[in-house]
C-alpha positions in Angstrom: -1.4 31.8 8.8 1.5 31.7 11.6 5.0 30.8 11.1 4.5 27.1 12.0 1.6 26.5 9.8 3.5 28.6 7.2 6.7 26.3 7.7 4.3 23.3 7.3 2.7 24.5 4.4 5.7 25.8 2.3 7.1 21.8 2.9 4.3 20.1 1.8 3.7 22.3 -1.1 7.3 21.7 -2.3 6.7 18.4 -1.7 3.6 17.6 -3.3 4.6 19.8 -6.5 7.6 17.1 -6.8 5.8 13.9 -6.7 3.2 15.2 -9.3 6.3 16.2 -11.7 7.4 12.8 -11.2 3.9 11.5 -11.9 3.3 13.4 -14.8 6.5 12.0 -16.1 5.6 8.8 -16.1 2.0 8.8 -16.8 3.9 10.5 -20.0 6.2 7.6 -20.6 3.2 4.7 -19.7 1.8 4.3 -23.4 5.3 3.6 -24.7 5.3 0.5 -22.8 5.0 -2.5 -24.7 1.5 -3.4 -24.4 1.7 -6.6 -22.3 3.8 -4.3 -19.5 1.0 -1.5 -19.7 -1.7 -3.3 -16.9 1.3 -3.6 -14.6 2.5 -0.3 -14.9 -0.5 1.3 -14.6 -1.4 -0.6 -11.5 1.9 0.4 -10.1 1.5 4.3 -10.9 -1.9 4.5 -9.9 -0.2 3.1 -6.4 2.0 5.7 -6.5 -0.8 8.7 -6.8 -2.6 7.4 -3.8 0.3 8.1 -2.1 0.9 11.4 -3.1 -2.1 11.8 -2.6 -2.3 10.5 0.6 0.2 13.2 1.3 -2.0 16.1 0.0 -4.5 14.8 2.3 -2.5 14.8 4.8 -1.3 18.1 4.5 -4.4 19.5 4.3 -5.3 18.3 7.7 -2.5 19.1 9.3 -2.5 22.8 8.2 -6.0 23.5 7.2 -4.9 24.5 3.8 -7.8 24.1 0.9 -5.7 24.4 -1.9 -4.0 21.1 -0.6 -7.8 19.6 -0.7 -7.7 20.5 -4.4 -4.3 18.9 -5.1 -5.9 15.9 -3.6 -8.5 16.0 -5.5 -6.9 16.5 -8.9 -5.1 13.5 -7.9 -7.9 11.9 -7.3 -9.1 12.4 -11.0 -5.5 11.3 -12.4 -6.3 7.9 -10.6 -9.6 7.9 -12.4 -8.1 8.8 -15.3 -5.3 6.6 -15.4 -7.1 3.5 -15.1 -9.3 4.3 -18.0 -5.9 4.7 -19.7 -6.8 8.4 -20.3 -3.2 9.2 -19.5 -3.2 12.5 -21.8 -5.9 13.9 -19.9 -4.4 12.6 -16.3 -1.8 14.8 -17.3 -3.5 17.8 -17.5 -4.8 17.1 -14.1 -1.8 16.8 -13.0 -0.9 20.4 -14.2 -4.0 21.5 -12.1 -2.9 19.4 -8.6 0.5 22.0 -9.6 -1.1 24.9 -9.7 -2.9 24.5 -6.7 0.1 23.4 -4.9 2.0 26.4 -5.8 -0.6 28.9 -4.7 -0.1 27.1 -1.1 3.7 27.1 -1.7 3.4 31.2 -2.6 1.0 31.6 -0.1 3.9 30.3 3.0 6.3 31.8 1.1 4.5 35.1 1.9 4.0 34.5 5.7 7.7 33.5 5.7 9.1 36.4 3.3 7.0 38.7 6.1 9.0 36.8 9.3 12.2 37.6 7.6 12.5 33.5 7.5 12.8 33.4 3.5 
């Protein structure tokens, strides 16, 4: 991995490890809703994982990355998951799209760390 791609990567990592904490947050706080606000709120997170996902995808084009193919596809299955209203299990998913996410992020940090950058 060069600097740039390195760079790139150690963004979107951070990035992407954010907006599934923030996520997993509120896919946590969804069945306290009053059930006649649940449908809307699901609609509205499952809006807001396709664009983090939409992210992941995008970084993984832009750097080549896999692991960022397997954040977007752990987000992916929170979507499914959500609107089945699995939200306990999209949550676990959601600490997979992590862990993927930081393996990218420790991966940069590496290339980085090597450059004298970090």
């Amino acid at each position: 991995m060069d600097v740039r791609n390195a760079v790139l990567s150690w963004q979107y990592a951070e990035c992407l490890k954010t907006g599934i904490i923030q996520v997993s947050k509120m896919l946590i706080s969804l069945p306290d809703y009053p059930k006649e606000e649940r449908t809307g709120g699901r609609r509205m997170l499952i809006g807001i994982i396709e664009e983090v996902r939409a992210d992941a995808e995008r970084a993984s084009a832009e750097t080549g990355n896999a692991d960022f193919s397997k954040v977007a596809h752990s987000l992916s299955e929170m979507i499914s998951l959500t609107e089945s209203s699995q939200f306990g299990l999209a949550t676990e998913r959601a600490g997979e799209g992590i862990s993927a996410a930081t393996t990218a992020a420790q991966n940069a940090w590496e290339v980085l760390h090597s450059h004298g950058i970090l």
